[in-house]
N, C-alpha and C positions, 0 to 999 in steps of 0.2 A: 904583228898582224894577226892578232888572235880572232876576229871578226872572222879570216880564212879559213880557220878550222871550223869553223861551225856550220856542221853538215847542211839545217834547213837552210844559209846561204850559199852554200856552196852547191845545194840542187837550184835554187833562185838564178845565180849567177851565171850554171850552166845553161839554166833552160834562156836567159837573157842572151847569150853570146849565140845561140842556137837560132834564136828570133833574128838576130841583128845579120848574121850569116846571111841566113834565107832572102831576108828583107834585102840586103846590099846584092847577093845574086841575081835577086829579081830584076832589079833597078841596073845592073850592068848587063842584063840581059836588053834590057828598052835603052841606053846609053851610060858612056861612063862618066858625066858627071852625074846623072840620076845614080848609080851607082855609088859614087863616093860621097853623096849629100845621103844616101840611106844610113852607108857604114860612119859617117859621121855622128849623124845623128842616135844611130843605134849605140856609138860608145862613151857620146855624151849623157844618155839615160844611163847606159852602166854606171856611170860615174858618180852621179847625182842619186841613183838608186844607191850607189856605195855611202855617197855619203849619210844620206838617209837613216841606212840601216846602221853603220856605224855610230849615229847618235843615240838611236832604240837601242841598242845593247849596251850602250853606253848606261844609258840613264836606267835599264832592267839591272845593269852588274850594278849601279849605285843604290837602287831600290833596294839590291840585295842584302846591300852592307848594312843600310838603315837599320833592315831589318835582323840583321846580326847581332847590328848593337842594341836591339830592344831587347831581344832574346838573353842578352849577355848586360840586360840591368845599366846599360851606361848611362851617365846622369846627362840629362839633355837631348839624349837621344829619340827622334823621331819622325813620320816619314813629311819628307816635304811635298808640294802640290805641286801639280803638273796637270797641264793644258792640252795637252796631247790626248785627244780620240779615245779609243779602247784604254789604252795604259793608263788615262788620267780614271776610266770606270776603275780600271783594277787596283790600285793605286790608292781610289776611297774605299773600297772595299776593304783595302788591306787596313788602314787606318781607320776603319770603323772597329775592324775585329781587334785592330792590339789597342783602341780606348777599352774597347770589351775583356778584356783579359787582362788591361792594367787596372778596370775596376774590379774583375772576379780577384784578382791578387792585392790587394787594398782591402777586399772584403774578407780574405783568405788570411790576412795578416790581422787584423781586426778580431774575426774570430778564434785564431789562435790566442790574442793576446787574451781575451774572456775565458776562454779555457783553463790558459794558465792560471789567472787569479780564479776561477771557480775552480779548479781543482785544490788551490791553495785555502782557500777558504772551508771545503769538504774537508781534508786532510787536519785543517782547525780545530773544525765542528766535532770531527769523529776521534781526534786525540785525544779531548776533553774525559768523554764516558770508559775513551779505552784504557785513561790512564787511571781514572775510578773503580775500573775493571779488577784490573791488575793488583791496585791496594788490596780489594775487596778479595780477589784471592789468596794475596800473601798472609792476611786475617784469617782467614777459613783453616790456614794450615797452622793456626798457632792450636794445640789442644788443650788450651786452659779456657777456651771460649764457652761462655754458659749457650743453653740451646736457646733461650727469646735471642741473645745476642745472635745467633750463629743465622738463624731463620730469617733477622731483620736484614743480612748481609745479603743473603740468598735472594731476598724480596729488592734489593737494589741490582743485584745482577741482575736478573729479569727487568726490570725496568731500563736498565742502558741497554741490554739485548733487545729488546722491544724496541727501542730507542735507535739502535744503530740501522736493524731491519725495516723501519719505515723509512727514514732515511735513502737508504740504500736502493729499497723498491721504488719510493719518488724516481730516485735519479733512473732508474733503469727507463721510467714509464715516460721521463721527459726525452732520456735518449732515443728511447721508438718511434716517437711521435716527428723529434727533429729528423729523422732517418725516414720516414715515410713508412715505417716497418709496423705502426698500430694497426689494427683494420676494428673500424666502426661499423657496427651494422647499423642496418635501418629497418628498426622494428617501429611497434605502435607500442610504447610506453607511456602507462600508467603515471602521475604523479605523484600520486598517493603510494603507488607501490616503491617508485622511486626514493620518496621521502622516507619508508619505512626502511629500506635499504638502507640507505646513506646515514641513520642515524641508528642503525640498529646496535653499531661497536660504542654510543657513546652516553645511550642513556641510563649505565651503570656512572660513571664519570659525573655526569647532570645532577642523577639523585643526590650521590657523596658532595654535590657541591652545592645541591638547596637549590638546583636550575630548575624552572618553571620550562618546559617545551611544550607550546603550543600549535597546533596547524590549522588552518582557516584552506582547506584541500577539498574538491567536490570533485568531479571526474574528469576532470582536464588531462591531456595526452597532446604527446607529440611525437615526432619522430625524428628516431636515435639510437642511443645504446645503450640498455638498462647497467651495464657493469663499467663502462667510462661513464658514466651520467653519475653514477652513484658516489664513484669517484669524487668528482669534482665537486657535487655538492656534500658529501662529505669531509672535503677540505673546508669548504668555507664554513660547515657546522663546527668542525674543531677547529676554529680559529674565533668562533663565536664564544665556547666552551671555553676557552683559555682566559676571554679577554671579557665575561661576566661576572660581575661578582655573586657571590653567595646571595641565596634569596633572587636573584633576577629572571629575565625569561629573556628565552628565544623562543623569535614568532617565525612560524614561515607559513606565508599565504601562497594562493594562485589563481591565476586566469585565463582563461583562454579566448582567443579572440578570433575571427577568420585571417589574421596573417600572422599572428605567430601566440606561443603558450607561457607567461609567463611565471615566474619564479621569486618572491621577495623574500628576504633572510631579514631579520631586522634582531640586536642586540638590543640590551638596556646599561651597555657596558658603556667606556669613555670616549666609544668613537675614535677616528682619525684626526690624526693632526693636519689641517689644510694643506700645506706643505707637500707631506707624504703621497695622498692623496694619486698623486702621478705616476707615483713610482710601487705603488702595493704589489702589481702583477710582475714584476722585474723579477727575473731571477738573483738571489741572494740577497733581495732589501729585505732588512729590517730594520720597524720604524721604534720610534723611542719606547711604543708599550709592547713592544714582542716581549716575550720571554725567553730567560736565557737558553731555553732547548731548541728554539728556534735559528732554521737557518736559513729560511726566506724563500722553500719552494713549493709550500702548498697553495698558495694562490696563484706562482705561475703555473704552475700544473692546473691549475682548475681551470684556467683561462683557458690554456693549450687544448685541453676536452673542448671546450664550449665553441671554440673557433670551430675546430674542426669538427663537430655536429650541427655546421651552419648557423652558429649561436653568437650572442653576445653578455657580455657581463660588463655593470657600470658598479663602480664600488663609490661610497659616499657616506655622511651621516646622517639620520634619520633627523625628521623636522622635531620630534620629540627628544632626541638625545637618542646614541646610542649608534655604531654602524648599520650601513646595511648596503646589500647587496641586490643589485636588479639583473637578476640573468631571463635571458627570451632566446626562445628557439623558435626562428621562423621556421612557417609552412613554404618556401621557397626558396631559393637561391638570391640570400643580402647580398 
């Protein structure tokens, strides 16, 4: 009779036997079958209140189990429905929140597994330059090495150190962003200053490689964040730099309009493969013309800026040949 231990019944029960007392006092006060038609009555509601309440704690200790076994992952496990008043509210309730929590845990497994293989893939990308690295040292200590040779080894470590530190600060900058931990200002930027920014580590790179940079830029402004803005469109410039041949250009124009300021990149390189296309922003894609130093997170990184400065970016091939890129930053809230 575990129903008897449970105190709120057990004040229930007394305060009922208390009623039914009174009530049958009264009633053999005025005569004793009005008396015993009271105490009858009053111990057939005890009765029926017992039984009552031994089905609600009933079906609350079986809610409970349910809910044990969702807790404790059982395969099949979940809660069933009920008709019953309050219990049946609380009941959905309950069953709204463990869908909510078997999808946060589906989401939760999901992005573990992306992790794993993006870390596995990092650990790829950076073993490559580390283990060039390493050769490149054990050379450096042989002393029969002439100095052009010794200097060219020197000029390749700086290029995989270069190489691993972009890398590395991508990933930091993707990780703050997923973490909520970036803070974007909102100033009134310049394009032109923008573009000057963003292209100013690349047009030693451009020259060495016969690249025409053009800009079609008047005073268009928006607002943002000159140092995540610069960012982002200095991904997409070096991904334009990479994928130009010698002799070609990169154009970038702008406009601004009353709802938003926009932004076009255009190459004279071999464009995207249609395919691809869907998946350029993805973390860790790379499409058939990456190059080998590529590992597929300066475009989502750019994207990640542009989202989060109320922006948009659409990637595609130019009707003349050659990618390009349409980023727009609304003047409001897309």
């Amino acid at each position: 009779m575990k129903l008897f231990r449970n105190r709120e019944y057990q004040k229930e029960l007394l305060t009922g036997c208390l009623l039914t007392v009174l009530f049958a006092a009264g009633g053999f006060f005025v005569s004793l079958p009005a008396g015993f038609l009271l105490l009858g009555l009053g111990a057939a509601l005890l009765v029926l209140h017992y039984i009552y309440c031994r089905r609600r704690y009933r079906r609350i200790a079986e809610l409970s189990e349910e809910i044990d076994r969702i807790l404790h992952q059982e395969s099949g496990a979940s809660i069933s429905a009920e008709d019953e008043g309050e219990l049946s509210i609380l009941q959905n309730e309950i069953r709204k929140m463990v869908v909510r929590l078997q999808e946060q845990t589906e989401a939760l497994k999901s992005d573990k597994k992306r992790l794993s293989e993006a870390i596995e893939d990092i650990f790829h990308q950076l073993r490559t330059p580390l283990t060039s690295m390493n050769l490149s040292a054990e050379m450096l200590r042989n002393p029969e090495l002439t100095p052009e040779k010794r200097m060219k080894i020197v000029r390749e470590l700086k290029t995989s150190l270069e190489r691993i530190r972009w890398q590395v600060e991508t990933l930091l900058k993707i990780s703050k962003i997923d973490a909520g931990t970036a803070l974007f200002r909102k100033d009134e930027v310049s394009v032109r200053e923008l573009i000057d920014k963003a292209s100013a580590d690349l047009l030693i790179p451009m020259e060495l490689r016969d690249q025409h940079f053009v800009t079609e830029i008047s005073g268009e402004r928006f607002q943002g964040d000159l140092l995540w803005s610069a960012e982002a469109i200095g991904n997409l410039l070096k991904n334009a730099v990479e994928h130009t041949p010698a002799g070609g250009e990169i154009r970038v124009s702008s406009e601004e309009t009353p709802i938003y300021t926009e932004i076009i990149l255009r190459d004279s390189g071999p464009g995207f493969e249609p395919s691809e296309i869907p998946y350029l922003f993805d973390r860790f894609f790379k499409g058939k013309q990456s190059s080998e130093d590529s590992i597929g997170i300066g475009l989502a990184l750019a994207r990640m800026i542009i989202t989060e400065e109320n922006g948009t970016i659409v990637a595609g091939n130019a009707p003349d040949g050659g990618a390009e890129f349409v980023v727009r930053f609304y003047k409001s809230v897309v």
